[in-house]
Residue frames as qw, qx, qy, qz and C-alpha x, y, z in Angstrom:
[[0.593, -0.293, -0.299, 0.688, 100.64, 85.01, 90.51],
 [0.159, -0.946, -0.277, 0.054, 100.45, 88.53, 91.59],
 [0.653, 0.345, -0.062, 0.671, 103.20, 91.10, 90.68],
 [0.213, -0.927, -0.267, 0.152, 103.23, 94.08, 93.54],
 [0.544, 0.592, 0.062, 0.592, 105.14, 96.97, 92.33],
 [0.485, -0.587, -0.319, 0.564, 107.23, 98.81, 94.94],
 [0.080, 0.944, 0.091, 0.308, 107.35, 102.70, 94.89],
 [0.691, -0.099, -0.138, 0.703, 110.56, 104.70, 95.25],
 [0.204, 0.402, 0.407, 0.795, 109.28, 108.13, 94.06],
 [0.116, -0.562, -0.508, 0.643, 107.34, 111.07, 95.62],
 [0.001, 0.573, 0.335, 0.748, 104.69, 113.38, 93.94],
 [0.150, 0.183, 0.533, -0.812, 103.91, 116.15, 95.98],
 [0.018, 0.682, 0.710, 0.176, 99.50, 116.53, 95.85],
 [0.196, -0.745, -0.359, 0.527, 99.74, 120.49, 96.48],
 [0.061, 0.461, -0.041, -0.885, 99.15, 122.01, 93.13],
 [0.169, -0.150, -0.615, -0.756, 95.94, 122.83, 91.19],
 [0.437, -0.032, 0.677, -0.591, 92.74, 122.23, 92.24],
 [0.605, 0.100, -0.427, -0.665, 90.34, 121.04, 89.52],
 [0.475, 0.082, -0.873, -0.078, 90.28, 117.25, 89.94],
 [0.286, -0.094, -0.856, 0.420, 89.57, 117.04, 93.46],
 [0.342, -0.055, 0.065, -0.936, 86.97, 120.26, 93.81],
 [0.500, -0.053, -0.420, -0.756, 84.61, 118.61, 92.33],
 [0.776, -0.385, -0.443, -0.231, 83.87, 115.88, 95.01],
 [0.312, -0.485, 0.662, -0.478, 84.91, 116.78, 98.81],
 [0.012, 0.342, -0.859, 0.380, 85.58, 114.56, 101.26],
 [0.455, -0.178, 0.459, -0.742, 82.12, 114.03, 102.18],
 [0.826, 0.268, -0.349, -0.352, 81.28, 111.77, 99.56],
 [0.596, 0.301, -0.704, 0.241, 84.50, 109.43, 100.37],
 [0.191, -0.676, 0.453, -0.549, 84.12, 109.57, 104.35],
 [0.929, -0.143, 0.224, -0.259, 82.92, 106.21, 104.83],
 [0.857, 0.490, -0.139, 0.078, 85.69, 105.00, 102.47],
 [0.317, 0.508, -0.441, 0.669, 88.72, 107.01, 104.05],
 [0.622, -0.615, 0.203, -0.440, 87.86, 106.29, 107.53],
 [0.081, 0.359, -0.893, 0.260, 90.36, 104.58, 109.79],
 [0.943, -0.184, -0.227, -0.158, 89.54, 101.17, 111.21],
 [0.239, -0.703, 0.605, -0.289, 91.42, 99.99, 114.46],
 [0.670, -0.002, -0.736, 0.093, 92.21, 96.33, 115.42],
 [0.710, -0.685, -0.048, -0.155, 91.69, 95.16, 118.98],
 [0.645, -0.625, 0.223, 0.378, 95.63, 94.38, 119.18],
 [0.539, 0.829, -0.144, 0.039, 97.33, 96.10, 116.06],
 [0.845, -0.040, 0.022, 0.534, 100.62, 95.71, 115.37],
 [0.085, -0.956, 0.018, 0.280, 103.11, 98.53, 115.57],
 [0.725, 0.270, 0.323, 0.545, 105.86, 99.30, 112.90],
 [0.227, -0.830, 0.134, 0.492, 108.28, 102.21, 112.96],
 [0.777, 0.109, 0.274, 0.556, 109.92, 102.82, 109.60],
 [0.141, -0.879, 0.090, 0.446, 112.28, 105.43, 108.30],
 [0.592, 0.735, -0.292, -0.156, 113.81, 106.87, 104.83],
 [0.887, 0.115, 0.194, 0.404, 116.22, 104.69, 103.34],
 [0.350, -0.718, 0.227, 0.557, 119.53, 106.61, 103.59],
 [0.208, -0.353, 0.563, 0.718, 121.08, 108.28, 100.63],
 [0.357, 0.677, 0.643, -0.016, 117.37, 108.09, 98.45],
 [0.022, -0.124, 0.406, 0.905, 117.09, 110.28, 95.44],
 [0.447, 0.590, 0.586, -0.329, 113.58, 111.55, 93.91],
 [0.133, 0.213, 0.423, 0.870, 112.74, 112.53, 90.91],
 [0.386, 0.394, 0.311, -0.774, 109.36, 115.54, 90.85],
 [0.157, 0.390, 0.711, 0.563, 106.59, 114.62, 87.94],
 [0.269, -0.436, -0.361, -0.780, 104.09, 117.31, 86.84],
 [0.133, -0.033, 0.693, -0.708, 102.30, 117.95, 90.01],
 [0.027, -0.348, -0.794, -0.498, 99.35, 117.04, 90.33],
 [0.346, -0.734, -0.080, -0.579, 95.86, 118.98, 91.80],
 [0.081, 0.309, -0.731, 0.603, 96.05, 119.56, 95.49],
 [0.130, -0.354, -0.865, 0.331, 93.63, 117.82, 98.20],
 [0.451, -0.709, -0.271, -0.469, 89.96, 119.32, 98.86],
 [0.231, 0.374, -0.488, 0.754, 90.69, 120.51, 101.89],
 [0.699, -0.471, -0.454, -0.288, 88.85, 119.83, 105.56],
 [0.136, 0.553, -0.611, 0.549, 90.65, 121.51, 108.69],
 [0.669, -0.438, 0.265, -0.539, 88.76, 119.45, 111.34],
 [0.976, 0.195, -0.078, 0.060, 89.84, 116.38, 110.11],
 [0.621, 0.441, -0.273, 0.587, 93.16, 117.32, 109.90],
 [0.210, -0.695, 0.285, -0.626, 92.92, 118.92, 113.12],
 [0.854, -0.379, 0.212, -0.287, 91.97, 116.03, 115.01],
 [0.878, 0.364, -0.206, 0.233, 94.26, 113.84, 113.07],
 [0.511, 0.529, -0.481, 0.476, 97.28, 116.18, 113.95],
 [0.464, -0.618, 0.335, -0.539, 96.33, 116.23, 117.77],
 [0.983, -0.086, 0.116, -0.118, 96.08, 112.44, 117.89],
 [0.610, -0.483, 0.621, 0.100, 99.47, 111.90, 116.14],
 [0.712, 0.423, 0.549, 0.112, 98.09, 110.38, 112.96],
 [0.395, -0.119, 0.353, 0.840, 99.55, 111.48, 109.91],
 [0.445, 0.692, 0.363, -0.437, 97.12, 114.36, 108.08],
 [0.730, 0.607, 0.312, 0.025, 96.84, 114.88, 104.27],
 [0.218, 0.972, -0.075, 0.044, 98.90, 117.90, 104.19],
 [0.359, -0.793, 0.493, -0.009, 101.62, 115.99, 105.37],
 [0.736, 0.072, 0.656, 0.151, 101.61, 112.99, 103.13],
 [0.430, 0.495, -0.439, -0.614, 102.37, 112.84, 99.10],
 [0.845, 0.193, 0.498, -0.019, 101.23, 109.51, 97.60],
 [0.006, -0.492, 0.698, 0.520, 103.26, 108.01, 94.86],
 [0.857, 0.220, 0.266, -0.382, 102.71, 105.14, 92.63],
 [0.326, -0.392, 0.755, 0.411, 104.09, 102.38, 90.12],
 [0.506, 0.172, -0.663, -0.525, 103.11, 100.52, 86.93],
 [0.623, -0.244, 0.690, -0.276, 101.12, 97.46, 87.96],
 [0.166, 0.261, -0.908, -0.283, 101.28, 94.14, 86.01],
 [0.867, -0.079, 0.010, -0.493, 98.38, 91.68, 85.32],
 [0.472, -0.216, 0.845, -0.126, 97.48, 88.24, 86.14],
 [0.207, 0.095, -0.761, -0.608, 97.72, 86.16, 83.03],
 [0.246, -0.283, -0.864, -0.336, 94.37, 84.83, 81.93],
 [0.290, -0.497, -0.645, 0.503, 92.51, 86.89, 85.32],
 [0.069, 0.698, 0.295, 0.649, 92.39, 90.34, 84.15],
 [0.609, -0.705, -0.279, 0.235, 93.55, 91.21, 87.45],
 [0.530, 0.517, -0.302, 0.601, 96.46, 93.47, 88.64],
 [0.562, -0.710, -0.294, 0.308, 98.35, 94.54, 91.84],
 [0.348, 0.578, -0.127, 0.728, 99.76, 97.76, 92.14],
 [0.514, -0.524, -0.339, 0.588, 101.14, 99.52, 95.39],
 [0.114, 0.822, 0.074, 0.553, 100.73, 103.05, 96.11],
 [0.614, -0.347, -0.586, 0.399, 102.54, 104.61, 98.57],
 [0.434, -0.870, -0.202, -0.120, 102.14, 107.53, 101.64],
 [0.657, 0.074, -0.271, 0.700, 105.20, 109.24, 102.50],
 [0.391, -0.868, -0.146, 0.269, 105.48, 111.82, 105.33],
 [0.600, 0.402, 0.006, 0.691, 107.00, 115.05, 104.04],
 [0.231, -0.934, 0.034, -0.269, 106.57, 116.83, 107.09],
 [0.095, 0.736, -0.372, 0.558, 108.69, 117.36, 109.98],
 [0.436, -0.254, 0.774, -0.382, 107.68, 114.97, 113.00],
 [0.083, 0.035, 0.996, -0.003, 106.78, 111.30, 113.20],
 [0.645, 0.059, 0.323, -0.690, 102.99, 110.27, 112.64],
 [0.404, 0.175, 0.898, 0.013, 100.82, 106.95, 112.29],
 [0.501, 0.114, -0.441, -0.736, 99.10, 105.66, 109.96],
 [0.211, 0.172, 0.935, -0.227, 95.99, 103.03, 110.53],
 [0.535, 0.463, 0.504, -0.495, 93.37, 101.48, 108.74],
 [0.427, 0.472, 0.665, 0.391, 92.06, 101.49, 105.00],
 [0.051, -0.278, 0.147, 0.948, 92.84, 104.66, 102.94],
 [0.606, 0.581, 0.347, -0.417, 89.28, 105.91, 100.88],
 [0.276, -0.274, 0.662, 0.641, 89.85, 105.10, 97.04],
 [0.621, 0.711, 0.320, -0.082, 88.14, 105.93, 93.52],
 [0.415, 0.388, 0.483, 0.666, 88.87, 106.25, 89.92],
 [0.132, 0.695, 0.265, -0.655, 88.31, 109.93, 89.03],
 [0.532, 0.211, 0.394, 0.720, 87.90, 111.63, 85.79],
 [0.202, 0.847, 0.284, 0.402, 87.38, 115.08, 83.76],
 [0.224, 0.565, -0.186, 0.772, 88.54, 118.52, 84.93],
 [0.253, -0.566, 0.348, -0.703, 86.77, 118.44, 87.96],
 [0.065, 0.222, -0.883, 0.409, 87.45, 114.95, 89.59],
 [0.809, -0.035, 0.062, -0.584, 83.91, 113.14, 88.80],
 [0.532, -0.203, 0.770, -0.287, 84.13, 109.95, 90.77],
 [0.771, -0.003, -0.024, -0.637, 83.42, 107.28, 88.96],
 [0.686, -0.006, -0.721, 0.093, 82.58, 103.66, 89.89],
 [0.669, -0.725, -0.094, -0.132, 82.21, 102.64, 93.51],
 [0.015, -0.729, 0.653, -0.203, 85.23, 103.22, 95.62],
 [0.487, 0.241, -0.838, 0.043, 87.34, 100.34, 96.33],
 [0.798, -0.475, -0.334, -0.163, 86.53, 97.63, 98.68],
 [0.391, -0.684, 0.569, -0.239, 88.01, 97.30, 101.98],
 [0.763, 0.075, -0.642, -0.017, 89.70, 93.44, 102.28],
 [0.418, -0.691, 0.354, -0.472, 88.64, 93.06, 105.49],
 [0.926, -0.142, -0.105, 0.334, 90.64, 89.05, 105.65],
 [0.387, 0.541, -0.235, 0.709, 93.48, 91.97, 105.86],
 [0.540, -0.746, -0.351, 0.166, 94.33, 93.57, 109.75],
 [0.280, 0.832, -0.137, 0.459, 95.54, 96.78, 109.90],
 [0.744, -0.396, -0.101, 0.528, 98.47, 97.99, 111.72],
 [0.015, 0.986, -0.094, -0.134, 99.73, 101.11, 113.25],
 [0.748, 0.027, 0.118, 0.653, 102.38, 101.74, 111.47],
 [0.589, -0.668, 0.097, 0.444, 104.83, 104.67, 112.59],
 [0.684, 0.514, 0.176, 0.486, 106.28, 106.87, 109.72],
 [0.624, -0.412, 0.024, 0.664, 109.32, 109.01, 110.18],
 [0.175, 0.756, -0.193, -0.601, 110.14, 112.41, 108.37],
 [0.161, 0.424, -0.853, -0.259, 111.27, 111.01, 104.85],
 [0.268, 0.091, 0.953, 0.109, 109.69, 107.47, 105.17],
 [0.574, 0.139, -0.346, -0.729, 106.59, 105.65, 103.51],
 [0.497, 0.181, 0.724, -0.443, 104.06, 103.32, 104.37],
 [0.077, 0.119, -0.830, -0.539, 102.91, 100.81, 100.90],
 [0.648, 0.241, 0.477, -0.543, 99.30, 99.92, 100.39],
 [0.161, -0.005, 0.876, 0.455, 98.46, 97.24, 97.77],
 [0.548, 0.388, 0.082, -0.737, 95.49, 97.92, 95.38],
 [0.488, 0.057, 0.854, 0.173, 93.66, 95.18, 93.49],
 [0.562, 0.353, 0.115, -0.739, 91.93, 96.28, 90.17],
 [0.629, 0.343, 0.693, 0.076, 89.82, 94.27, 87.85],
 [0.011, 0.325, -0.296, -0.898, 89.57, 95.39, 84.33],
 [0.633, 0.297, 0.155, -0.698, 86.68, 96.23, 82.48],
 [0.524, 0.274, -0.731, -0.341, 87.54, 93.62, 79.76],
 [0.193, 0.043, -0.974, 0.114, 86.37, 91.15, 82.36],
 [0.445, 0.393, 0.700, -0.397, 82.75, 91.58, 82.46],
 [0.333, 0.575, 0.663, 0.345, 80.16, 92.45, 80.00],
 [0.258, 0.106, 0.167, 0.946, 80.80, 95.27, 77.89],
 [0.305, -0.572, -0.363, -0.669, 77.13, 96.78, 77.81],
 [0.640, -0.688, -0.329, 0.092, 77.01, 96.52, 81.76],
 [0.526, -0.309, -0.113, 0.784, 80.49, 97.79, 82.32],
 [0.188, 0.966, 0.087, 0.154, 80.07, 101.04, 80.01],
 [0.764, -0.083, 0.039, 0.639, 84.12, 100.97, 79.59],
 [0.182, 0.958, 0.174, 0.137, 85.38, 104.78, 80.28],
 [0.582, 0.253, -0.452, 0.627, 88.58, 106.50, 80.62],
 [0.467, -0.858, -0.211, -0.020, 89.67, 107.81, 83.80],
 [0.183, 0.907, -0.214, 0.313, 92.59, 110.32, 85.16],
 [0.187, 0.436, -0.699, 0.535, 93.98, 108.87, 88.17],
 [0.546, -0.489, -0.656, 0.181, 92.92, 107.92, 91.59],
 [0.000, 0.638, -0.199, 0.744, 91.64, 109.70, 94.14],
 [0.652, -0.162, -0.701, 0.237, 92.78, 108.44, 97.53],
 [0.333, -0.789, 0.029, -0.516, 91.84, 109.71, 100.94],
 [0.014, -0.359, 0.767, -0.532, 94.51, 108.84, 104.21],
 [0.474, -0.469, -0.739, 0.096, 92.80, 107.01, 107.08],
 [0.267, -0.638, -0.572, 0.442, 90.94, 109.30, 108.98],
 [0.045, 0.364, -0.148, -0.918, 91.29, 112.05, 106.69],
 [0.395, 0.673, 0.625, 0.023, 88.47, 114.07, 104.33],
 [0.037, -0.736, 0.530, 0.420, 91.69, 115.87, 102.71],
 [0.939, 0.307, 0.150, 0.046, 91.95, 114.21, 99.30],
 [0.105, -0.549, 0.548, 0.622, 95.48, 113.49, 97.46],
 [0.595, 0.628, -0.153, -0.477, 95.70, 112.87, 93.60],
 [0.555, -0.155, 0.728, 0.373, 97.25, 109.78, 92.08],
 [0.286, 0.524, -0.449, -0.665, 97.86, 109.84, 88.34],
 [0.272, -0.087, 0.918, 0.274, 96.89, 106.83, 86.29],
 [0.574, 0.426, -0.035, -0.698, 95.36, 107.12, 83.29],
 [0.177, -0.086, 0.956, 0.217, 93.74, 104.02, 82.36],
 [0.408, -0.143, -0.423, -0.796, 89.95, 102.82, 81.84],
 [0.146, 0.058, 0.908, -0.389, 87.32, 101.33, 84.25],
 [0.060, -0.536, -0.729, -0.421, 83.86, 100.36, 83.99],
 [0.045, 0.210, -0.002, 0.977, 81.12, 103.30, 84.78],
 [0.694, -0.364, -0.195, -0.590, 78.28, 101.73, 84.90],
 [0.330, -0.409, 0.784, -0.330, 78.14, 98.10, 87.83],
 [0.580, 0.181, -0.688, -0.397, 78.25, 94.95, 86.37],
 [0.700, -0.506, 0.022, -0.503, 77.14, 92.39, 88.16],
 [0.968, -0.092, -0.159, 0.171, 79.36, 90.73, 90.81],
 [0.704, 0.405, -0.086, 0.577, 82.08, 93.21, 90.39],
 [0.502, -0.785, 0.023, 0.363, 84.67, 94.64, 92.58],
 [0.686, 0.700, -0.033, 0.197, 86.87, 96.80, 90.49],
 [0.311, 0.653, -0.398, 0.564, 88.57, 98.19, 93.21],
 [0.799, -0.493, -0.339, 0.059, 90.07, 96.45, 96.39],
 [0.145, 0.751, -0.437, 0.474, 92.29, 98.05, 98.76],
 [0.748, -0.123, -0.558, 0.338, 94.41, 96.94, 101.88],
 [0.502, -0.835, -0.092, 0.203, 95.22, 98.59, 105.27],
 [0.351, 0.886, -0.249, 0.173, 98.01, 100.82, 104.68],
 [0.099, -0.699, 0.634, -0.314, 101.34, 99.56, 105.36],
 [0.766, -0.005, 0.622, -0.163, 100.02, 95.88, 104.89],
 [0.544, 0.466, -0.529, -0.456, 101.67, 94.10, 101.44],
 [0.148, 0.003, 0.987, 0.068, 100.06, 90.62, 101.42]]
């Protein structure tokens, strides 16, 4: 069984820079690129009333890419600078070496904006945010949906990783890593996620370490 871990919390992504410098947007653009259905659903949601945050340590702030984010805000869509991404603990599947964990997009601006599509994801590590592994898969049995995020709300995305303990060690080349580094849909504005775990470096064979959903889609 799968254990998806809901997010209550908000890190802002808008201080430092190291982590993210080191690989712009271009690298991830195929990855962080929105993806439309032919009849999406639509889904409006707003903060849960009377909601308390706590701040952790910030973390670095987004590479940075005003055209993107230009087009983005003209359209409506939510842009980087306007999102903080949070995150929980996630929980394996016994005997699978699996785990689901939810990360979520919250809109700390000032007007409404959509989200749609599959957000760009990688492991990162060192001081200057060297990628490593292949960014996550899309699950494209998954159908995105615009989904409509108020000042104050958030919009969950479910992430599948594999751990390295499930292939062969001399293929995986088991390293740590710092966090995630996750790009909106339709943005090439990164934000930072903490999570300091280990993944494999090198690409074993068969293996998908990292699977992502359409944002704002937990199944």
């Amino acid at each position: 069984m799968r254990t998806r871990v809901l997010i209550t919390t908000a890190v802002a992504a808008s201080a430092g820079m190291a982590l993210l410098a080191g690989c712009g947007g271009g690298g991830q653009a195929t990855s962080g690129a929105a993806l439309t259905g032919s009849s999406p659903s639509v889904r409006t949601i707003s903060p849960a009333p009377g909601g308390s945050s706590t701040t952790p340590p910030p973390p670095p702030p987004p590479s940075t890419s005003p055209g993107a984010s230009a087009t983005n805000a003209s359209s409506g869509a939510c842009t980087s600078a306007e999102l903080t991404v949070t995150a929980g603990p996630s929980q394996g599947q016994s005997g699978m070496q699996k785990s689901d964990a939810t990360f979520t997009l919250t809109n700390k601006g000032t007007r409404s904006c959509t989200l749609e599509g599959f957000p760009g994801v990688s492991f990162v590590t060192g001081d200057n945010g060297t990628q490593v592994g292949a960014p996550a898969r899309r699950n494209d049995a998954v159908a995105p949906q615009l989904v409509t995020l108020a000042p104050g709300a958030g919009a969950a995305t479910v992430l599948l990783i594999t751990a390295p303990e499930a292939y062969d060690p001399a293929e995986c080349k088991s390293v740590d890593v710092r966090g995630l580094r996750i790009y909106p849909p339709g943005e090439t504005a990164a934000l930072f996620l903490d999570m300091q775990t280990h993944t494999c470096s090198g690409e074993p064979q068969g293996s998908t370490l990292l699977s992502v959903n359409p944002v704002g889609v937990l199944q």
